[in-house]
Each structure stands twice: as structure tokens, then as C-alpha cells.
N, C-alpha and C positions, 0 to 999 in steps of 0.2 A: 208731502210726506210730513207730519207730524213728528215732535218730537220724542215721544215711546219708541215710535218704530224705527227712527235715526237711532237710539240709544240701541236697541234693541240686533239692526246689522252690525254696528260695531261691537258690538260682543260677541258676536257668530265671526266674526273676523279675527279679533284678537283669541278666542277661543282656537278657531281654525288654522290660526300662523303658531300658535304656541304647540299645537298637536304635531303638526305638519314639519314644526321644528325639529321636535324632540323625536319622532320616526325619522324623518328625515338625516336629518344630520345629528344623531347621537342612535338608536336602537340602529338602524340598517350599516352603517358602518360597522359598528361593532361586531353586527354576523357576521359581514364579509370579511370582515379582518381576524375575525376565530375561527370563521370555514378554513380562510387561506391559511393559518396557521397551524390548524387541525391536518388537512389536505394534501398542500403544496408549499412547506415549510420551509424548503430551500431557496424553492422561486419566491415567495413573498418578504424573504430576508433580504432578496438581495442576488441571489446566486455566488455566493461568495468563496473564494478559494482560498482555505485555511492552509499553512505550510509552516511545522513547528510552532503552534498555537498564533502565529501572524496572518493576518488578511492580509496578501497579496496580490489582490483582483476581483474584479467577478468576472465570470464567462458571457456575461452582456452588457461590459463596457470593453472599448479597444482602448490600448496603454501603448505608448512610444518607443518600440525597439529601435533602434540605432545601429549595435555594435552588430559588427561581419557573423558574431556566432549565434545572432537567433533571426529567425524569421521576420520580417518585419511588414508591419497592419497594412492598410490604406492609409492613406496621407487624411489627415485631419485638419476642418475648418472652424473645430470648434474650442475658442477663447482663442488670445492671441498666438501663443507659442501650440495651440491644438491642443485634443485629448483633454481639455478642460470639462469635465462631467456638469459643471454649473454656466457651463454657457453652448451647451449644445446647441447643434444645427446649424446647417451647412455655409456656405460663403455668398449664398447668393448671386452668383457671378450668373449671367445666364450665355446662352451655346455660343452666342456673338458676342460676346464680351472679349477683348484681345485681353486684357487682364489673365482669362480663366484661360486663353489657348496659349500665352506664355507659361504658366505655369505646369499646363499640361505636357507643352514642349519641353521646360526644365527639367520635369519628374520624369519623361519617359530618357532623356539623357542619360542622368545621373541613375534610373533604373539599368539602363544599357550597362552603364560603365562599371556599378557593384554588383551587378552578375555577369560580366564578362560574357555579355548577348552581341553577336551576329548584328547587321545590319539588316537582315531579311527575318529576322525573329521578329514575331508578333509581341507585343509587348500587352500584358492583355489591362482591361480598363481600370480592372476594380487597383490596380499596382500605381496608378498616375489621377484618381480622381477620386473626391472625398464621398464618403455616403451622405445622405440626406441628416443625420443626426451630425455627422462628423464622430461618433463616436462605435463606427461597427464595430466587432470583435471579430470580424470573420475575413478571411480572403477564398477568391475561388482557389478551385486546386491546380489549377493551369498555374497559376499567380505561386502558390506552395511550391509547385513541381521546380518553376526555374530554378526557385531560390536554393532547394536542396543542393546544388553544387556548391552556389557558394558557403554554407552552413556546413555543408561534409569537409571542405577546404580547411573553412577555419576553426572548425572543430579537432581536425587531424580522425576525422573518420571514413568510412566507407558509405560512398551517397546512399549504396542499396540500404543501408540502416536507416538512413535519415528518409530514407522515402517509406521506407516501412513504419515509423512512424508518424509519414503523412496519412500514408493509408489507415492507420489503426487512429487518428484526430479527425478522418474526414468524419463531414456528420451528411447525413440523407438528408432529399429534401425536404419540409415539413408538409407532412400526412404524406407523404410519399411521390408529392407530386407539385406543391409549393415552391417555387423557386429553383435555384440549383444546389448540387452539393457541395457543403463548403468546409472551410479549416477554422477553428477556432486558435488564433493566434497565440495568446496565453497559457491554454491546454497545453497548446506542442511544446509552444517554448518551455515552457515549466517540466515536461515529460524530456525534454533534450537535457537539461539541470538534475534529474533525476536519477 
């Protein structure tokens, strides 16, 4: 190869990475991020839950309920104390880890003991084991349904209310057959405050 034509590829190259760049990583971003903004304004922000002009959540991250009067998420692996959105994803314990089957032992206890569950009650999974993110927003509605007593207790309400606004939180599966149907934890609790 001569040296024209050595000159000659490198210019078809630095030509070709500068074009490649500039569509690449500056024009096709930019669509998609004014499609999405044009489009799907909510979901691209964030999905975020404004209350008296404050951000309070989004409805696709899970946040730490604790006290007897809301509902409270799946347990969380993600960052130390969980619920940490900048260290997402899960504990990596795997099924034989004694590690992850104490923990699961401890959570379904203490699950027993704040809903004042039977010994022969199911305790179901998603209530005792972290999602994949550590950060779901959702529990099944088996999971919603126990808690309703104790949320009706320490609320000083009637559980039929508290379950009716399970039912008016449940969400379908997606496309109608993706998954199961579930609660978004935040929704409710914020709809119980309401």
C-alpha cells in the first residue's frame, strides 16, 4: 500500500467516526428524547408523584414503609440500609446460600408477627424476598390483602375500606397477560394519606 492510499483510508475513517459520532451520539438522542418528551412525558421524567408542589416518589421506584399505618414494599437489597435508587440490584445471595434462607426465615417471622398471621398461613414470597432491582414499587395483592388488617387496625378504620382501596390500586397485568396483578405501594399509601 503506498502512501496516498494509507493517507487516503484515514480520512474515510476520521470522516466516517466524526459522521457516525455526531448521528450517533448527538442527532438520534436527541429525537428520542423529544419523541419521549413530546409522547410519553410522565414516563420519561421519571414518573414522578407531585403532592402540594413536592416530589414524593415515583411509581417505579419502591421507598421504605415501616410504620403499622401504610403498607409496606418487598424488602430491599439495594445499597446498605436498601431502597437506595444509586445502588440498585439485588443481594446476590443465591437459593443455597444459608445467608439468603436466614434472612428469608427472619422476614417471614417478623412478617407473621406485624400481621398477626396463623401458623398455617401462607406467607406469600414477594412479602419475605427482594426483586431483582431491589427497588420494585409493587407487591402482589395476596401480599396487600393480609396487610389490610393490620393498616385497617392502625388506622382506626374499617378493613372493607382499606381493601377497597386495594382493589381501586391493583394494576392488570401488562398487555393483559404479562405477569400478575399487582399494588403499587406508594399509590396506596399516599391514597390511605389522602
Amino acid at each position: 500500500m503506498d502512501m496516498k492510499t494509507f493517507l487516503q483510508e484515514i480520512k474515510v475513517s476520521i470522516v466516517a467516526t466524526v459522521v457516525l459520532a455526531v448521528l450517533l451520539c448527538g442527532i438520534y438522542p436527541m429525537v428520542v428524547w423529544g419523541v419521549a418528551q413530546l409522547a410519553f412525558s410522565r414516563q420519561a421524567n421519571g414518573s414522578l408523584i407531585v403532592r402540594d408542589g413536592q416530589v414524593v416518589g415515583s411509581t417505579l421506584l419502591g421507598q421504605a414503609f415501616t410504620d403499622g399505618r401504610y403498607f409496606h414494599p418487598r424488602p430491599s437489597a439495594a445499597g446498605s440500609d436498601g431502597y437506595d435508587a444509586a445502588s440498585s440490584g439485588g443481594s446476590n445471595l443465591g437459593p443455597l446460600s444459608r445467608k439468603l434462607m436466614d434472612q428469608v426465615k427472619d422476614r417471614v417471622e417478623a412478617y407473621r408477627s406485624e400481621n398477626n398471621l396463623q401458623p398455617d398461613v401462607k406467607v406469600p414470597a414477594d412479602a419475605v424476598t427482594a426483586s431483582g432491582s431491589g427497588l420494585d414499587p409493587h407487591i402482589s395483592v395476596r401480599n396487600a390483602e393480609i396487610q389490610a388488617s393490620r393498616v385497617a387496625k392502625a388506622r382506626g378504620m374499617a378493613e372493607d375500606e382499606i381493601m377497597k382501596l386495594v382493589r381501586q390500586y391493583t394494576e392488570d397485568p401488562q398487555l393483559g397477560f404479562l405477569g400478575e396483578a399487582r399494588v403499587n405501594v406508594l399509590s396506596l399509601n399516599l391514597a390511605l394519606d389522602s
